[in-house]
C-alpha positions as CSV (number, residue, x, y, z in Angstrom):
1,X,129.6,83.4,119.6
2,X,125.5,83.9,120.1
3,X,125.6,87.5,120.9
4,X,121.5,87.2,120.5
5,X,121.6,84.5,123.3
6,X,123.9,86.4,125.6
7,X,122.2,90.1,124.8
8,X,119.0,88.9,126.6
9,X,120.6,86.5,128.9
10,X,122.6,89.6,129.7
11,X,119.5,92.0,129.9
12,X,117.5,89.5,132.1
13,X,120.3,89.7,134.8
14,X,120.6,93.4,134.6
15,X,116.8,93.7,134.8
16,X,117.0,91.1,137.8
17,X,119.8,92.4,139.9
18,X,120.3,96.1,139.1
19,X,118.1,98.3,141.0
20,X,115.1,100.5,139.8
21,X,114.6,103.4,138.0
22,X,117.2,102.0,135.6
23,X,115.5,101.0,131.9
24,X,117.7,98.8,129.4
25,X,118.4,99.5,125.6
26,X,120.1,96.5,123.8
27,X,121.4,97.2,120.2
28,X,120.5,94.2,117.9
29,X,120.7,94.2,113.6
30,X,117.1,94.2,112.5
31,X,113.5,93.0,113.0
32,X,114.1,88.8,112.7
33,X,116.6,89.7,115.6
34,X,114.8,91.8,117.7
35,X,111.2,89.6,117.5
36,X,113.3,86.4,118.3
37,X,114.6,87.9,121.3
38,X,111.0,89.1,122.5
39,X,109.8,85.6,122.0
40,X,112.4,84.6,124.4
41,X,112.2,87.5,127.1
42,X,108.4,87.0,126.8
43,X,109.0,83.2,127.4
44,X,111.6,84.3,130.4
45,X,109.2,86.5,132.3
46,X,106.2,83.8,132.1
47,X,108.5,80.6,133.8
48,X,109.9,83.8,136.4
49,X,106.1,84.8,136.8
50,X,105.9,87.0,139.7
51,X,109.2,86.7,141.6
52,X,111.0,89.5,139.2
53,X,110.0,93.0,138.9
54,X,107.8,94.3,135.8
55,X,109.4,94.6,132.7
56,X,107.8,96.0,129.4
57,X,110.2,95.0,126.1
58,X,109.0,97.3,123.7
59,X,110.9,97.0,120.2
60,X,112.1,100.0,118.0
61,X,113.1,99.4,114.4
62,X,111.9,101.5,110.9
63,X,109.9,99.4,109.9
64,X,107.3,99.5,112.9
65,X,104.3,101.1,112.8
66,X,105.1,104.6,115.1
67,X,102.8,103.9,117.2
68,X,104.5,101.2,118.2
69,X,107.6,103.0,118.7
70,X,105.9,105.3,120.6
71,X,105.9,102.9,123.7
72,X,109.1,102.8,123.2
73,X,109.5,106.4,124.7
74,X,106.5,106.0,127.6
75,X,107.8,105.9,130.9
76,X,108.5,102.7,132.5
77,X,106.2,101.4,135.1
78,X,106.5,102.1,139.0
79,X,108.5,99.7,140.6
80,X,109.5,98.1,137.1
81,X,111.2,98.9,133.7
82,X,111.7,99.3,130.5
83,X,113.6,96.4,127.8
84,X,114.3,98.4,124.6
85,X,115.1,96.3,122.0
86,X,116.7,98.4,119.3
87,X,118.5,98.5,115.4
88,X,121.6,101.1,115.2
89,X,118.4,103.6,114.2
90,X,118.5,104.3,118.5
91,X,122.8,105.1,118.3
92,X,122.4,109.0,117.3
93,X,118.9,109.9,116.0
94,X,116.6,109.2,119.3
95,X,117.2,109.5,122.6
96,X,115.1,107.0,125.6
97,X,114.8,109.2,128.8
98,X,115.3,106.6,131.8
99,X,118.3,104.1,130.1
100,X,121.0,103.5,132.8
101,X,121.8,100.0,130.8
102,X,123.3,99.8,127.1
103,X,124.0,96.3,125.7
104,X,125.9,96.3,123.0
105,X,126.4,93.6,121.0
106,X,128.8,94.8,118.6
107,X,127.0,94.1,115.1
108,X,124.6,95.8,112.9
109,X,123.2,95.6,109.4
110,X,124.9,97.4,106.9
111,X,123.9,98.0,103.3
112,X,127.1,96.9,101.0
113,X,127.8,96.2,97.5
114,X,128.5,92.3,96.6
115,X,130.8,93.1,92.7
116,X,131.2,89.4,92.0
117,X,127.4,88.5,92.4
118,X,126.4,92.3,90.9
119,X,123.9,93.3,93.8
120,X,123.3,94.7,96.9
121,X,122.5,93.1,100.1
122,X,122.0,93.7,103.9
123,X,124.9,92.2,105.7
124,X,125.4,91.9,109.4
125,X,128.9,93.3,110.4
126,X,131.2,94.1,113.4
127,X,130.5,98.0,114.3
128,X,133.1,100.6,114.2
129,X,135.0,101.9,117.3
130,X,133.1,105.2,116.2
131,X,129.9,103.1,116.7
132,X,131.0,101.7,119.9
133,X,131.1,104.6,121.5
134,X,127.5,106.3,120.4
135,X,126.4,103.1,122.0
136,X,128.0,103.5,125.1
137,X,126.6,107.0,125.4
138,X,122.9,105.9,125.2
139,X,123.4,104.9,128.9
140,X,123.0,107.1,132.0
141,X,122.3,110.5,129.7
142,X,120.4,112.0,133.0
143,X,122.1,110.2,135.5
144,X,125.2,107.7,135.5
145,X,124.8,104.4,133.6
146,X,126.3,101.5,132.4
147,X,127.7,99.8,129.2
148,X,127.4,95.7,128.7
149,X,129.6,95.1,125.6
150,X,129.6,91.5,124.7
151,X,132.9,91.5,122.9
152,X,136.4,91.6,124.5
153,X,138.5,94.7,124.9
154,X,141.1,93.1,122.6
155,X,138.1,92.7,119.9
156,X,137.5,96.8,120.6
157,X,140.4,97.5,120.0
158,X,141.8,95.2,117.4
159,X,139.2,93.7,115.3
160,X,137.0,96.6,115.3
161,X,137.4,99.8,112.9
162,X,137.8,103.3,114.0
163,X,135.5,104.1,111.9
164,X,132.7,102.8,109.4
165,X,133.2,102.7,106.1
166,X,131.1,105.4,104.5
167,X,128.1,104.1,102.5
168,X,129.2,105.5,99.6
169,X,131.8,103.1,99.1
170,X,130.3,100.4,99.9
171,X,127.2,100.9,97.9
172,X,126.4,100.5,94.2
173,X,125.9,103.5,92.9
174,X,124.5,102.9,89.6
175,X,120.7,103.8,90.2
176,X,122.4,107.6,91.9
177,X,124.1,108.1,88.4
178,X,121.1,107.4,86.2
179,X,118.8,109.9,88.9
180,X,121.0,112.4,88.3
181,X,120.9,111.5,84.3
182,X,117.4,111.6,84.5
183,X,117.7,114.8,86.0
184,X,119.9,116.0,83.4
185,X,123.0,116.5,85.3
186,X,125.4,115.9,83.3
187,X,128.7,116.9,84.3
188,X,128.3,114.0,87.4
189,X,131.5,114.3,88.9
């Protein structure tokens, strides 16, 4: 039911147990998610002190600065590794050398179109099959590797799409159509 609480109680008991080189990428929904569980990890690794191996988190979302993401793609320390905390943005358009671990927890934020209150809005929803599997293939892309997805194989394959919806219908398109007005396009179909 907290898929935030069990993604970094998950990635703390990879990072403790599983053994090195082996960095982690865990997909969360946006920045509030990803800086809560930080917080937390940071809070972890300061009661664990020095009884666990080294592990840099290191967020990657579109709104950070890049050369904050750019840690994100460092190698991981000797003897330690890397937490990547990341938004869908890390499913197809980047790649982490060194991530053995995926946790996937199955949600993302999704722009959709709300017709009763007229506007748009960011909504966390369940992922697509389709997004499943990109997910699962962030892990072990130079060496085998593992996927942690915290939802049931019943929920995969029953209360999950096959594929997402495309974005153009569940957007507003309103602001497209007066662009392309603007533009003076106007045979628009």
């Amino acid at each position: 039911a907290n898929y935030l609480a069990a993604s970094i109680t998950t990635s703390m008991q990879i990072h403790i147990s599983a053994e090195l080189p082996g960095d982690i990428l865990v997909f969360l929904t946006g920045e509030e998610e990803i800086q809560a569980a930080m917080e937390s990890i940071e809070e972890t690794k300061r009661k664990l002190g020095s009884r666990v191996k080294e592990l840099v988190v290191c967020p990657i979302y579109s709104a950070l600065p890049p050369d904050v993401q750019a840690k994100a793609f460092e190698p991981a320390p000797i003897n330690g590794r890397k937490l990547i905390l990341a938004t869908n943005i890390a499913e197809t358009s980047i790649t982490f050398e060194g991530v053995k671990h995926v946790v996937d927890t199955g949600y993302s934020k999704e722009n959709s179109w709300d017709s009763v209150r007229g506007l748009s809005s960011l909504v966390v929803t369940p992922i697509s099959r389709a997004n499943a599997d990109q997910r699962k293939g962030r892990a072990g892309r130079t060496s085998s590797g593992y996927c942690y997805r915290l939802y049931t194989r019943y929920a995969y394959y029953n209360e999950l799409p096959q594929e997402t919806i495309p974005e153009i219908q569940r957007t507003c398109l309103d602001g497209v159509v007066l662009s392309l007005k603007q533009l003076g396009i106007t045979n628009l179909l």
